[in-house]
N, C-alpha and C positions, 0 to 999 in steps of 0.2 A: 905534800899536796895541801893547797889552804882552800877553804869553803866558805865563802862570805854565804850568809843567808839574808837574803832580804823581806824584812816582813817578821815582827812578833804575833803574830797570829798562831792560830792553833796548829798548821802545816808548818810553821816556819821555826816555835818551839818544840814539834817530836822532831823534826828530820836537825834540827842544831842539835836539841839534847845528845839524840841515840847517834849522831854522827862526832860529836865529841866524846863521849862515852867511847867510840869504838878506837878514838889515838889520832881520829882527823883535828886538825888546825883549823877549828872555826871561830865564824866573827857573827855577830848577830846586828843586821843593821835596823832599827829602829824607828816609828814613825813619833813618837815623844822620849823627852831627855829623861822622863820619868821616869818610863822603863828601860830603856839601858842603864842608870844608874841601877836599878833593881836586880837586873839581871847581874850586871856586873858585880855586886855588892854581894848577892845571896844565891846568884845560878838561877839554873833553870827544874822545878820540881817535877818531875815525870811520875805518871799514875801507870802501870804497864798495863794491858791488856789482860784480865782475868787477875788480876792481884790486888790484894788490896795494901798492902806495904807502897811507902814511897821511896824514891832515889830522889838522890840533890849531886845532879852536874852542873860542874861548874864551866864556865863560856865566856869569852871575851863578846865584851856588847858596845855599840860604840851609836850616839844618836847620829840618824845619818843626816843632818844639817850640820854636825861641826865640821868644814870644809878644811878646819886644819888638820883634822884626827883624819881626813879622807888623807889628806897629802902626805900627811904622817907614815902612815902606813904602806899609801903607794910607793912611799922610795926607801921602806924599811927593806934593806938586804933584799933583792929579788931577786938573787943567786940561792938563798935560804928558803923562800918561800918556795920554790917551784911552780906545777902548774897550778895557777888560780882556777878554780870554781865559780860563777856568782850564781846560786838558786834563787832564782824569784820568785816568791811565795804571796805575793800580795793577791788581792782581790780585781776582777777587771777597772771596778771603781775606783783601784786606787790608783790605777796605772794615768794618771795626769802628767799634767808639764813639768810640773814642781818634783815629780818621781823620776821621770823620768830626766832630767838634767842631773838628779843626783846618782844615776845610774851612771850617768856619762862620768861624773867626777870618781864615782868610787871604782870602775876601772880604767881610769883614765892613765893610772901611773904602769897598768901592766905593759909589758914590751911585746912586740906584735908577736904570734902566736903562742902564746903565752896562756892566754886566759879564754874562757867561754862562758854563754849566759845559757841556765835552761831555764825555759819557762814553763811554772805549773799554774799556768792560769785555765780556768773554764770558756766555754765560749769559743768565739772567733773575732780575729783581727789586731791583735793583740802582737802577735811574731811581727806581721806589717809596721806595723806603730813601734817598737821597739828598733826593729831593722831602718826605719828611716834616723831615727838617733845613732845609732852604734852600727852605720854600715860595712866598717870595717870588722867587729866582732861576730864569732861564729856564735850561731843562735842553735841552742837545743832544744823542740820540743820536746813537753815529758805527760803524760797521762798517772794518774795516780788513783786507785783506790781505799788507798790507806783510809781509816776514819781517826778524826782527833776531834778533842773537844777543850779549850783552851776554857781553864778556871779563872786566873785569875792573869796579871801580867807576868806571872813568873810561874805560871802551874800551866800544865798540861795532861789530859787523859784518854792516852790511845783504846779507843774506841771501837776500833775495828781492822783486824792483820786482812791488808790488802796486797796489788801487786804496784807494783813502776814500769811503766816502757818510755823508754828513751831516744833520742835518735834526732840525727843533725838536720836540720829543717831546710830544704830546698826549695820553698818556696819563693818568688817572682826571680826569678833563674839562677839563684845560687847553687852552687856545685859543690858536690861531699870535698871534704877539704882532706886525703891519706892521711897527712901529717897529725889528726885527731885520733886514728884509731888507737896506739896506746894511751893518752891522757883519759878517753872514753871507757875503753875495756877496764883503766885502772879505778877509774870514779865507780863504776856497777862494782867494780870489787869492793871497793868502800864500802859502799852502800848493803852490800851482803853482809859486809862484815858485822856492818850496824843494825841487823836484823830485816833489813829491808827487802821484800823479794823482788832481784830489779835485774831487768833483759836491758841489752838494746836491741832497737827494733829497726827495720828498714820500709815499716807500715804503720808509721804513726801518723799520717794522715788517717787512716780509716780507723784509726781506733781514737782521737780526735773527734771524728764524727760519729761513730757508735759512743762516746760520753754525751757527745751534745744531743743525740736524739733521747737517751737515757733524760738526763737534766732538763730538755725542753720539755718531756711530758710530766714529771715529777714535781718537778723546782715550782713553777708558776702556780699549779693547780692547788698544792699544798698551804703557798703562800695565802692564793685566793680563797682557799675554804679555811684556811687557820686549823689544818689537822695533820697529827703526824702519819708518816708516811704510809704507813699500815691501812690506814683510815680510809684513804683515797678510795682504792677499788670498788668501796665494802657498799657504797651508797649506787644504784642503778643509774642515775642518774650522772652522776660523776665518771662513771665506769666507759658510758656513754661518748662522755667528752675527751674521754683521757684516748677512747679508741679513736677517734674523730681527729683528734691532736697530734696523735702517733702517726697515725695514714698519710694526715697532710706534711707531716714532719720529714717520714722516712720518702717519698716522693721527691721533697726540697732534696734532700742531700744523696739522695741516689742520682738525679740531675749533675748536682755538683760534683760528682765522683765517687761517691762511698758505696761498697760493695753492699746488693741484698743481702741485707741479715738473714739469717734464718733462724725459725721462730722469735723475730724481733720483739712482738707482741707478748709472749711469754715470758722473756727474760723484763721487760717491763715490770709485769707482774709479779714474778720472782724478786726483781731487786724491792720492791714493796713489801714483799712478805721477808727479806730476809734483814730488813731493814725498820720493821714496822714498827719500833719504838723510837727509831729518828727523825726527830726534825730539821728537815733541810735546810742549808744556810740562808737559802731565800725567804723561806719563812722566818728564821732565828734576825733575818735583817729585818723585818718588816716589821717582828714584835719588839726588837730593840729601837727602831726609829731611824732605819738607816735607808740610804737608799740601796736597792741591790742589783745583782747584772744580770736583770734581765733584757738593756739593751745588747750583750754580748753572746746572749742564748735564745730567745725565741726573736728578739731584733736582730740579732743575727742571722737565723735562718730566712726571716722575712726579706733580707737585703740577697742575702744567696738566689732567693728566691727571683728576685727583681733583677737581679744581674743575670740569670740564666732564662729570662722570658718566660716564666711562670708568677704564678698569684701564691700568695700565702694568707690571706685573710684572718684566718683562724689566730696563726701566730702572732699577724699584726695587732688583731684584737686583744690578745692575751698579753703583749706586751703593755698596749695601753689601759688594763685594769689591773696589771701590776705599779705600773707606774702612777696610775691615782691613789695607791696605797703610800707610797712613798713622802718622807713631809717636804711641807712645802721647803722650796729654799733658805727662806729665811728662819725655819724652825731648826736649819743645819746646823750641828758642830762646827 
């Protein structure tokens, strides 16, 4: 089995680390030549969960703009490789044009049922957007709770043992493909293998949607008070909004399909308290200077919203005082 990872981010360094660690055949695709030289030159540093010793696996890393190292490898032995993997680990932000063509190129050399994409992005519309480029490849949604915190370009520090669901995404009429169920069963075994607690699932749309109502009331409001996640509740006021944010949230996506949670409100609160020294990536974007997806999270539900003949106000709003936090264009990278 080979497993391109796409994305050096802190998702994209545990799951290459601990899946190379565990005897998979991975590639780590890269957004600078900087860090794949680095990786490739010195590996990847993993901090484990409750340890404070490090490990140094080592990972083949390859910049994904060299379109010869794509072509290289797509006609490297593909009797030898077997079935391809590609995890996309990026951010909704990053998933552009210029990503997305290199997606097209780096499995472009796999031979038709051959390979598969799963996508661990947050958000919604993303599957959409990927599936009009690669309409021929099977697309896996994946849900993840794992926590990482990426140190440096070549350091990572699992943060928090979480769970994976997985499962071949059917949406605008794609049909489960048979011919996946061993390359699938064999990938969660990997994945076990690699410490990872991972199902597949035949209900990752709703669990999809119980992240995104998670992250719509969390992600924004954190970002907007500049407090970690624990902090949230603790003010009446805030407490107030988050219940407000929640109601009109879980509404939107009950509309759109997602089954009543039950005690929705409480596990909110729960994931706050068991979380409470976390700072959320929305906020970790906002104090690094980045822009972050909250058009894919609370602009998303706002568009759910708009497509099923309801209002979302709230979320509208909260997308647009996220997004004045944001720098300007030209202050971008």
């Amino acid at each position: 089995m080979q497993i391109y990872v796409v994305g050096g981010g802190s998702l994209g360094l545990l799951y290459g680390a601990k899946l190379a660690e565990a005897g998979a055949d991975v590639t780590i695709w890269t957004r600078s030549e900087e860090q794949a030289a680095l990786l490739e030159a010195k590996g990847i540093r993993l901090i484990e969960l409750g340890e404070t010793s490090e490990r140094l696996i080592r990972v083949r890393s390859i910049w994904s703009e060299h379109s010869s190292d794509q072509k290289r490898l797509s006609n490297k032995n593909r009797q030898e490789a077997g079935y391809r993997w590609v995890l996309l680990t990026v951010k909704q932000t990053d998933l552009n044009e210029g990503l997305l063509a290199r997606l097209v190129a780096i499995t472009s050399g796999s031979e038709e049922g051959n390979a598969a994409v799963v996508c661990l992005q947050n958000g919604t519309g993303h599957l959409e957007r990927i599936q009009s480029r690669l309409p021929n490849m099977p697309l896996f949604a994946a849900v993840t709770t794992e926590g990482a915190k990426r140190l440096d370009s070549r350091s990572v520090e699992h943060t928090g043992k979480g769970q994976l669901w997985l499962g071949e995404w059917t949406g605008n009429g794609r049909k489960q493909d048979q011919a996946l169920d061993i390359p699938q069963k064999m990938l969660v075994s990997m994945l076990q293998s690699a410490g990872f607690t991972s199902y597949l699932s035949n209900d990752l749309d709703n669990r999809i949607f119980n992240k995104l109502l998670i992250n719509a009331v969390i992600n924004p409001l954190t970002a907007i008070f500049d407090v970690e996640n624990g902090e949230l509740p603790s003010h009446p006021t805030r407490e107030k909004l988050m219940r407000d944010l929640y109601a009109e949230t879980e509404m939107v996506l009950v509309k759109a399909g997602m089954r009543m949670p039950e005690d929705g409100w409480q596990l909110i609160v729960d994931v706050c308290k068991q979380t409470s020294r976390n700072i959320s990536s929305m906020l970790s974007d906002i104090r690094a200077g980045r822009a972050t997806e909250i058009d894919a999270i609370n602009g998303g539900v706002a568009k759910l919203a708009e497509k099923h003949g309801l209002q979302a106000p709230l979320n509208q709003a909260i997308t647009e005082l996220v997004k004045a936090l944001h720098p300007k264009p030209s202050m971008r990278e």
